[in-house]
ZAMIMAR-833575 format. One record per residue (C-alpha): residue in one letter; x negated, y, z. Coordinates in pm, 1 decimal, always signed. Layout:
N
<node residuo="a" c1="X" c2="Y" c3="Z"/>
...
This chain:
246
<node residuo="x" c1="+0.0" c2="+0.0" c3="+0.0"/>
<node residuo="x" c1="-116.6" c2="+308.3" c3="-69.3"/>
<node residuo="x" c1="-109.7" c2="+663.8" c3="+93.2"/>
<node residuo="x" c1="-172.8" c2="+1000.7" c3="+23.7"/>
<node residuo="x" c1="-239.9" c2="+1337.5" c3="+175.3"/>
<node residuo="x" c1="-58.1" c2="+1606.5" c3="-26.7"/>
<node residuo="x" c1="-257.2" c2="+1830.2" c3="-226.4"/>
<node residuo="x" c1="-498.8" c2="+2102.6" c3="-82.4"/>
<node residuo="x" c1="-570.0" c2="+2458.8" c3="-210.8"/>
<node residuo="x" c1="-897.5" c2="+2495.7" c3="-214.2"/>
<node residuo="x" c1="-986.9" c2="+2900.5" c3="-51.3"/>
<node residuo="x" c1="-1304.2" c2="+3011.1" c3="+39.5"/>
<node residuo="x" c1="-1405.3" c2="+3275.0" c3="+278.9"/>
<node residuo="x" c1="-1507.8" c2="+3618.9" c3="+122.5"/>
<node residuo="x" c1="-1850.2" c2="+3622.0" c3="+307.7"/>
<node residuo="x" c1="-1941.1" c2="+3301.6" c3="+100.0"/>
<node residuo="x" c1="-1862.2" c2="+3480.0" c3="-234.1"/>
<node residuo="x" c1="-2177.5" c2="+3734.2" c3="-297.6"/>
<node residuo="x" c1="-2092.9" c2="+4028.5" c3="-514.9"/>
<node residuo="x" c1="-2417.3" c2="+4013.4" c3="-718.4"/>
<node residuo="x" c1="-2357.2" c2="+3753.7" c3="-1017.2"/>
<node residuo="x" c1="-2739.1" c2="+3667.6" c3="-1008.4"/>
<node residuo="x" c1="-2595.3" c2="+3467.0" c3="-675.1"/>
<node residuo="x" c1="-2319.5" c2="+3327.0" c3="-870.0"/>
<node residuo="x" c1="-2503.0" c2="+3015.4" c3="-994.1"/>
<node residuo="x" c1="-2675.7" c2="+2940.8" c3="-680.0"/>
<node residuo="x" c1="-2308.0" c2="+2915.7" c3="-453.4"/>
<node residuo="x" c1="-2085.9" c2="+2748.8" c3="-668.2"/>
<node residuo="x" c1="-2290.7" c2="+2427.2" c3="-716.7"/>
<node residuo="x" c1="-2318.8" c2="+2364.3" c3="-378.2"/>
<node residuo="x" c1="-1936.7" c2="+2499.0" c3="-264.1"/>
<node residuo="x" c1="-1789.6" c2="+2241.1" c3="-549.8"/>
<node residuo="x" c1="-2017.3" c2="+1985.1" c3="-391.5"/>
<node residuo="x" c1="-1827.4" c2="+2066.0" c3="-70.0"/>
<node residuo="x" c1="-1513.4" c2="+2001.1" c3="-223.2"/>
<node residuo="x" c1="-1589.4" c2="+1684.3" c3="-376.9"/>
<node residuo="x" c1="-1745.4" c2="+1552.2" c3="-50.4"/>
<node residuo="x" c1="-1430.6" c2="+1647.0" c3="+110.3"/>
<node residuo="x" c1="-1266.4" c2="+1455.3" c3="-95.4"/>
<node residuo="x" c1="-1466.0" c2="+1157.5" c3="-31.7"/>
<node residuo="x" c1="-1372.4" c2="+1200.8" c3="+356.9"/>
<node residuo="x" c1="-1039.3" c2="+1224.6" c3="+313.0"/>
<node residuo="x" c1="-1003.5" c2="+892.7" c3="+117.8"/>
<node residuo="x" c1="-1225.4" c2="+721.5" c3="+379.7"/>
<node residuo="x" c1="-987.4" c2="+868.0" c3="+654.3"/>
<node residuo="x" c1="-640.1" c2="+762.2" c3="+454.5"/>
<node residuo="x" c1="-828.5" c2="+440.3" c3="+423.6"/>
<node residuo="x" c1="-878.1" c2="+379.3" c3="+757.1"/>
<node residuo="x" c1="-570.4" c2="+525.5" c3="+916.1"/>
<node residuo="x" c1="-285.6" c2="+480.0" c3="+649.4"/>
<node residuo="x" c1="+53.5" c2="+605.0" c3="+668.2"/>
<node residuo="x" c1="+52.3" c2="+685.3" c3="+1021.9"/>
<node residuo="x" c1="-304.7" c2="+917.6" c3="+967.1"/>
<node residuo="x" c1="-186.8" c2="+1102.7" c3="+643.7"/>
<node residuo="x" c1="+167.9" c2="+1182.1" c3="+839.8"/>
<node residuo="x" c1="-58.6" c2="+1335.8" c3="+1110.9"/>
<node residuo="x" c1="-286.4" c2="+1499.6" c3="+928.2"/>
<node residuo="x" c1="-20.2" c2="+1682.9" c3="+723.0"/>
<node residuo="x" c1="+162.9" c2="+1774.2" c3="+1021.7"/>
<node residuo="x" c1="-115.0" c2="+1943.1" c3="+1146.5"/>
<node residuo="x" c1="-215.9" c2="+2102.0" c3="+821.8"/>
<node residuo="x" c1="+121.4" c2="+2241.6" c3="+674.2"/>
<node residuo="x" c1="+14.2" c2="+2445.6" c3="+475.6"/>
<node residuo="x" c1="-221.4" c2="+2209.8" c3="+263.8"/>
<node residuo="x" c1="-553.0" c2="+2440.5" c3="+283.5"/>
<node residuo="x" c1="-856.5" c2="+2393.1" c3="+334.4"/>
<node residuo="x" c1="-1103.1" c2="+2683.0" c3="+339.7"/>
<node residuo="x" c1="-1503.0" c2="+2715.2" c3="+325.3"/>
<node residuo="x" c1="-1650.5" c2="+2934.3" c3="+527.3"/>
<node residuo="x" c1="-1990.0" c2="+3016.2" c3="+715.2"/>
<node residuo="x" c1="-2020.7" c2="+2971.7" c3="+1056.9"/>
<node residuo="x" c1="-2332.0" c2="+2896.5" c3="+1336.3"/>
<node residuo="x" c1="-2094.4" c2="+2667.2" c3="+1529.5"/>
<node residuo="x" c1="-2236.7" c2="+2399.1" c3="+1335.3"/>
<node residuo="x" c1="-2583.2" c2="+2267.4" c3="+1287.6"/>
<node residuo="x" c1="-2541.1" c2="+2178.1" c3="+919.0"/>
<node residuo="x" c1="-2164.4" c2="+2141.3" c3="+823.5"/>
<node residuo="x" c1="-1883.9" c2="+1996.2" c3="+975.2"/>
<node residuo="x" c1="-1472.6" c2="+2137.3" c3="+1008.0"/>
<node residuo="x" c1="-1218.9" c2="+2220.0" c3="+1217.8"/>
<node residuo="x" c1="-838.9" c2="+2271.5" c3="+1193.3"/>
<node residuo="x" c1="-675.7" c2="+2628.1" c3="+1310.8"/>
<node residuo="x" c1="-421.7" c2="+2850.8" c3="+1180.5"/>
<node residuo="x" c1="-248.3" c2="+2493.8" c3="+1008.5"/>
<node residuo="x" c1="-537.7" c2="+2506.8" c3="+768.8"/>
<node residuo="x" c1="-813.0" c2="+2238.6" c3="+707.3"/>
<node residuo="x" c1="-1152.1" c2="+2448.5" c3="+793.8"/>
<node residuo="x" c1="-1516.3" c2="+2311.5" c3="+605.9"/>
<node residuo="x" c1="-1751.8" c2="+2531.4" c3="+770.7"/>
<node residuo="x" c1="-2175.5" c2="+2537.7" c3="+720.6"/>
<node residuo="x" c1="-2444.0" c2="+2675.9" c3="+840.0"/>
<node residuo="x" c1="-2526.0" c2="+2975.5" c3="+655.6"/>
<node residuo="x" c1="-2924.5" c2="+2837.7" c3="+729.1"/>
<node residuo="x" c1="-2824.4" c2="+2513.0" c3="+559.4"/>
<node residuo="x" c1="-2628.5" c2="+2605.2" c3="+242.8"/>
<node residuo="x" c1="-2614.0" c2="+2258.5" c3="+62.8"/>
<node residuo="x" c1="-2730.7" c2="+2019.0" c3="+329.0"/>
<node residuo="x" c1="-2550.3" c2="+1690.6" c3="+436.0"/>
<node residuo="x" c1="-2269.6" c2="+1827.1" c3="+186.0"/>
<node residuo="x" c1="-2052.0" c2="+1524.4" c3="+203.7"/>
<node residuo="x" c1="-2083.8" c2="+1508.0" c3="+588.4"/>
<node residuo="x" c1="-1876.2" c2="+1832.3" c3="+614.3"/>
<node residuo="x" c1="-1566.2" c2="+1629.0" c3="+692.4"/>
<node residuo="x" c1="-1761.4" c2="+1315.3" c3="+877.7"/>
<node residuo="x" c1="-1536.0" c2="+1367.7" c3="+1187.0"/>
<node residuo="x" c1="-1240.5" c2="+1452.1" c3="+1028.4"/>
<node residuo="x" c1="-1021.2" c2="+1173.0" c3="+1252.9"/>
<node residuo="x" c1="-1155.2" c2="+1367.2" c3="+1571.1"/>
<node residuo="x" c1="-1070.9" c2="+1673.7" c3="+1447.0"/>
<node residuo="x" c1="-721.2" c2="+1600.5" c3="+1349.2"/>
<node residuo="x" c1="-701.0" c2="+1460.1" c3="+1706.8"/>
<node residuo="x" c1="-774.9" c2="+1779.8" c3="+1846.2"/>
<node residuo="x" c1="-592.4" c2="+1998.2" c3="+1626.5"/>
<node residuo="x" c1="-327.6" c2="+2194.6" c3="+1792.0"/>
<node residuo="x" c1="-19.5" c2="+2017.8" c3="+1791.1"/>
<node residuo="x" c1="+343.1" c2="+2156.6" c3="+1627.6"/>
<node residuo="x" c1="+637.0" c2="+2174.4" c3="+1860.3"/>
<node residuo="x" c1="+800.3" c2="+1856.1" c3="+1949.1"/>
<node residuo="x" c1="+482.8" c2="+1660.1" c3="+1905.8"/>
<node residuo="x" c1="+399.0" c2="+1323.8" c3="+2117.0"/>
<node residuo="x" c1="+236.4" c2="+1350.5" c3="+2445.6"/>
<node residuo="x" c1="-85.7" c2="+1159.5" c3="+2323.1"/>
<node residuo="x" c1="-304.1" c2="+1252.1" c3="+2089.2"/>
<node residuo="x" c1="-320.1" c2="+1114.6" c3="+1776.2"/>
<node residuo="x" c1="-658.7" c2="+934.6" c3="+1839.1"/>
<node residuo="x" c1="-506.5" c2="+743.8" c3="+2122.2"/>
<node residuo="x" c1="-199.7" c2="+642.1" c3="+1916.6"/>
<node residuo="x" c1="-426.5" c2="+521.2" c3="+1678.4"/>
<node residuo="x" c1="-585.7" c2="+294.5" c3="+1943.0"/>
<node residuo="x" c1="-302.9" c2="+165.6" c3="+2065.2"/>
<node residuo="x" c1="-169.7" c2="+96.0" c3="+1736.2"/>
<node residuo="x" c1="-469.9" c2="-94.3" c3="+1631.5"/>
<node residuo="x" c1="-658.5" c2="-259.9" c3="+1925.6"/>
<node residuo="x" c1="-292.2" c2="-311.6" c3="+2154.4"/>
<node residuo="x" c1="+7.8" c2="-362.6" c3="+1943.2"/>
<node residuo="x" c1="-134.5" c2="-643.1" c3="+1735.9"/>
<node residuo="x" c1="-238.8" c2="-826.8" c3="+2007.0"/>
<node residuo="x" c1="-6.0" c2="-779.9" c3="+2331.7"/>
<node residuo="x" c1="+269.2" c2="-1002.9" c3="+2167.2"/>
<node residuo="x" c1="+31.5" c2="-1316.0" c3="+2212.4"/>
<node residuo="x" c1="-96.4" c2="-1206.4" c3="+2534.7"/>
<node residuo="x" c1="+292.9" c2="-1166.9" c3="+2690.1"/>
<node residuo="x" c1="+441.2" c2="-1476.3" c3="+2534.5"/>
<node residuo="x" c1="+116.9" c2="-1667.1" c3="+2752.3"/>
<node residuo="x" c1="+217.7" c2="-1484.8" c3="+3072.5"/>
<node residuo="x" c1="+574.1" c2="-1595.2" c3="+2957.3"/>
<node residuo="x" c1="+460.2" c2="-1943.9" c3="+2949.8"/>
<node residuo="x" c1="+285.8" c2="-1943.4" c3="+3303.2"/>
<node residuo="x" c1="+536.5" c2="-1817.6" c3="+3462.6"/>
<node residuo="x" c1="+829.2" c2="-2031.5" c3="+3282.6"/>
<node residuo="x" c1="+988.4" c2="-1670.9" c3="+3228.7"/>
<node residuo="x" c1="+1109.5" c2="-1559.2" c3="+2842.7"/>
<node residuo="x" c1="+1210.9" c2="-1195.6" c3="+3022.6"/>
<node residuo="x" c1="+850.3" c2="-1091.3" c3="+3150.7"/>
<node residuo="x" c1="+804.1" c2="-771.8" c3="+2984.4"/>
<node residuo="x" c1="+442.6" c2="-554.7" c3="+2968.4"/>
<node residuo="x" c1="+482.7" c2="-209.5" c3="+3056.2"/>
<node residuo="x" c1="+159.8" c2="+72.1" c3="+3004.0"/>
<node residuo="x" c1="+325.6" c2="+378.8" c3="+3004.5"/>
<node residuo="x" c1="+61.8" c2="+529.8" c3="+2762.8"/>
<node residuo="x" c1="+173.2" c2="+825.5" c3="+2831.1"/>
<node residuo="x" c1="+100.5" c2="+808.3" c3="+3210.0"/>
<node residuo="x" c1="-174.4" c2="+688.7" c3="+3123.2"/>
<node residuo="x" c1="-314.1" c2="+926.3" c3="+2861.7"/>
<node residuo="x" c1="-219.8" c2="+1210.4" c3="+3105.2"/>
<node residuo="x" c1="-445.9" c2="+1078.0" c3="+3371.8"/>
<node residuo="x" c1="-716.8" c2="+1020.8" c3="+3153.5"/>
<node residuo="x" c1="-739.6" c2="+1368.4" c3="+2991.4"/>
<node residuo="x" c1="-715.4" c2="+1555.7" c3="+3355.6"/>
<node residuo="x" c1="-905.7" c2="+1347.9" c3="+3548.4"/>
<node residuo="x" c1="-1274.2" c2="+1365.1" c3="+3641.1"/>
<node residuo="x" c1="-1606.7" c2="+1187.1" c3="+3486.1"/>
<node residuo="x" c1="-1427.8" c2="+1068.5" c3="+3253.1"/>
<node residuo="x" c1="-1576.2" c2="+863.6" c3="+2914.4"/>
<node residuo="x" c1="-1518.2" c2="+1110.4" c3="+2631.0"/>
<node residuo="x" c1="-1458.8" c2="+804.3" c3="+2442.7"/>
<node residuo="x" c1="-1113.5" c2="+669.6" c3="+2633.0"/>
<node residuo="x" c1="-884.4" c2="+819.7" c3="+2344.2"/>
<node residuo="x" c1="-1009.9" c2="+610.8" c3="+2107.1"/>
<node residuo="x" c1="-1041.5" c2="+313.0" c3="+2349.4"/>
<node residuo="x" c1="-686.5" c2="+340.1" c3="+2550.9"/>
<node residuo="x" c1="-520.6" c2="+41.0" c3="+2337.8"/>
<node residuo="x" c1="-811.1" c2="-204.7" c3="+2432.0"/>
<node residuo="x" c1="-870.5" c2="-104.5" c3="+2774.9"/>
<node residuo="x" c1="-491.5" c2="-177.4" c3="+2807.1"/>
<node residuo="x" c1="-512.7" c2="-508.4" c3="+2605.9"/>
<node residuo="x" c1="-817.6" c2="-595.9" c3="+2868.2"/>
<node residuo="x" c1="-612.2" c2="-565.9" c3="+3167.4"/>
<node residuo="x" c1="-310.2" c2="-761.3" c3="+3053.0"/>
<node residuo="x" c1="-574.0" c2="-1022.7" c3="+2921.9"/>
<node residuo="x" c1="-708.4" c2="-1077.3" c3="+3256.6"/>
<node residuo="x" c1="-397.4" c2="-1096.0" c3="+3418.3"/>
<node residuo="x" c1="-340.7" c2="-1366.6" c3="+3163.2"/>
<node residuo="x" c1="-643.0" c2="-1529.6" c3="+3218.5"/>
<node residuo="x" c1="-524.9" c2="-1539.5" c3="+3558.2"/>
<node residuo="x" c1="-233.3" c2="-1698.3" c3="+3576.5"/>
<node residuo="x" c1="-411.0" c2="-1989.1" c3="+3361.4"/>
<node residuo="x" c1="-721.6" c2="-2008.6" c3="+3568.2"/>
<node residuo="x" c1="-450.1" c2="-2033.0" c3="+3892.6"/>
<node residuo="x" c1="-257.9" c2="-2285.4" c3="+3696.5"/>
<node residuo="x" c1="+88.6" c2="-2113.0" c3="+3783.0"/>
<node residuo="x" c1="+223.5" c2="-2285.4" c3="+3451.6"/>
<node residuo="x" c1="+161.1" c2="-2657.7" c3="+3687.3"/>
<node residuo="x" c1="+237.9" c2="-2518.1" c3="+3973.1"/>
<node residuo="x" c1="+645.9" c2="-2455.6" c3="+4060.1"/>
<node residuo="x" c1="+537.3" c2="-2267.9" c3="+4372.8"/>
<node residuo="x" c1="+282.7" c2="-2007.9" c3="+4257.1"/>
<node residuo="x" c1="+597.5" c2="-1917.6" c3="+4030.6"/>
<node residuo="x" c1="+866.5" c2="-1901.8" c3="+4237.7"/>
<node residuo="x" c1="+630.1" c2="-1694.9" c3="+4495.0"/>
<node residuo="x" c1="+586.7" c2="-1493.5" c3="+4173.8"/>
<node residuo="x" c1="+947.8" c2="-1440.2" c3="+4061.7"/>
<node residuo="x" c1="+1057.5" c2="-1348.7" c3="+4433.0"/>
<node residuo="x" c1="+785.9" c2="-1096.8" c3="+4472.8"/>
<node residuo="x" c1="+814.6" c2="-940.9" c3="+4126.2"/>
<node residuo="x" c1="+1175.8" c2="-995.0" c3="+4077.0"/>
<node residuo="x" c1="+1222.5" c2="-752.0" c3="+3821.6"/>
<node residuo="x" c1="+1009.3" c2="-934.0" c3="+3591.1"/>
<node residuo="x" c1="+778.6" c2="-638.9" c3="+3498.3"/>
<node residuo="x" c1="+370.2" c2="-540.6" c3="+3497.5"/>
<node residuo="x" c1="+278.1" c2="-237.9" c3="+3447.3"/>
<node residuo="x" c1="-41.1" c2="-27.5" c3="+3450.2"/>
<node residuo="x" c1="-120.9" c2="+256.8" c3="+3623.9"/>
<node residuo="x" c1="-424.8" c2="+481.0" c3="+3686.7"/>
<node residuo="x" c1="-474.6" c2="+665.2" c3="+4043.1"/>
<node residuo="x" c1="-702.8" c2="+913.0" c3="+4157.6"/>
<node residuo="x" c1="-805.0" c2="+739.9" c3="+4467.8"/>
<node residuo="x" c1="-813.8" c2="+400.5" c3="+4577.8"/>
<node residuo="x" c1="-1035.2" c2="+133.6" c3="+4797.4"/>
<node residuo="x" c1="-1245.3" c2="-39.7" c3="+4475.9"/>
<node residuo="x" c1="-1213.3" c2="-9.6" c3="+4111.7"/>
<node residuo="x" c1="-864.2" c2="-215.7" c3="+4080.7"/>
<node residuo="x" c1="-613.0" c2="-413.8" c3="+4257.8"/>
<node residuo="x" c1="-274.8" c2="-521.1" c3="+4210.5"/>
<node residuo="x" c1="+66.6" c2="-413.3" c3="+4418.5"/>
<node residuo="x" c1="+434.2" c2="-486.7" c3="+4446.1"/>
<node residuo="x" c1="+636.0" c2="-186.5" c3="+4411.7"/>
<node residuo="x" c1="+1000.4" c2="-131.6" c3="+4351.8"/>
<node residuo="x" c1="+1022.1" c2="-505.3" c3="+4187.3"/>
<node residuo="x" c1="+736.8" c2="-474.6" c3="+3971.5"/>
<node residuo="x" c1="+387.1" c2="-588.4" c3="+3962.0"/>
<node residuo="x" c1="+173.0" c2="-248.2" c3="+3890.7"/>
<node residuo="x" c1="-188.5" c2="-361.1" c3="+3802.0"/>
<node residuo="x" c1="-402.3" c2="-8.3" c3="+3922.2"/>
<node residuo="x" c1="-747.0" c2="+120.6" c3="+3834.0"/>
<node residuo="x" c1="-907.6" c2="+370.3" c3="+3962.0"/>
């Protein structure tokens, strides 16, 4: 299947055009290499985040522009997204290096672009994760708990967005965890799987009935707290087993 973002006018900054047409020559081969390395970036980025990336990236980008512009923000090249337009922006030291680079970090930048109204709570980085490294994978993982514990309505439940919200205002944080969230989830349901297996509650009609009247609602979720004796534990609250991580 096949994607595409929609078409992007092409503007560049008047500080990059020189008014002396002895310059002329000496600009435009390097600003239409810009362009056609941006190109390149793009189709890498539609390849490796389809449908869901393209939608994103055109919400963020409504207006389908992408401008070229000098800037000392950047060592050689690299772009940004402000004012709903796509932003290539070089060093004005480093006209014409690591020209197809410019858009290298495009996902990230997407990610961090600000959001229109009515947007979801998590970036789009972390959707991505969880997209990718959880959703193909949980459905195995659960119907194994189900097994163990002889129970067809167990039911996994993250709260991503709990989740996500922790993670972005909490301290020492890996700048990484966006683009991480869906496996570190996926881990933690896998070794409560593990668990139950290594424990043998699938042979064992006890460990599962202790289970089912402690956790009577049939529910795991996971939860990260500020504060709490260790890295992780496990609690009973309100019917549900919360699995929490510090």
């Amino acid at each position: 299947m096949h994607f595409s973002v929609r078409p992007f006018d092409f503007v560049l900054s008047p500080r990059v055009i020189s008014s002396r047409l002895r310059f002329y020559h000496y600009l435009l081969r390097p600003i239409n290499s810009y362009a056609d390395g941006a190109v390149y970036q793009l189709q890498r980025y539609v390849e490796s985040h389809g449908k869901a990336g393209t939608d994103e990236l055109n919400s963020v980008c409504p207006t389908h522009t992408m401008t070229l512009s000098a800037s000392t923000a950047c060592n050689y090249c690299g772009c940004t997204i402000s004012d709903q337009k796509l932003n290539i922006i070089f060093n004005p030291k480093y006209l014409g290096t690591n020209i197809n680079d410019a858009l290298y970090e495009i996902a990230k930048v997407v990610s961090q672009a600000p959001q229109p109204e009515g947007a979801p709570k998590l970036s789009f980085a972390a959707r991505h994760s969880v997209a990718t490294d959880y959703e193909p994978e949980i459905g195995a993982l659960l119907q194994k708990a189900r097994t163990a514990l002889q129970n067809p309505k167990l039911e996994f439940e993250p709260d991503f967005d709990a989740l996500g919200a922790m993670l972005k205002n909490g301290k020492d944080v890996r700048d990484d965890w966006e683009r991480n969230l869906g496996n570190f989830a996926k881990l933690y349901y896998e070794s409560l799987v593990d668990t139950l297996v290594r424990e043998k509650f699938g042979e064992d009609e006890m460990l599962r009935e202790g289970f089912e009247e402690g956790v009577p609602k049939g529910v795991v979720k996971l939860r990260i707290v500020e504060k709490m004796s260790g890295y992780n534990g496990i609690l009973v609250e309100d019917g549900a087993l919360i699995m929490q991580v510090c």
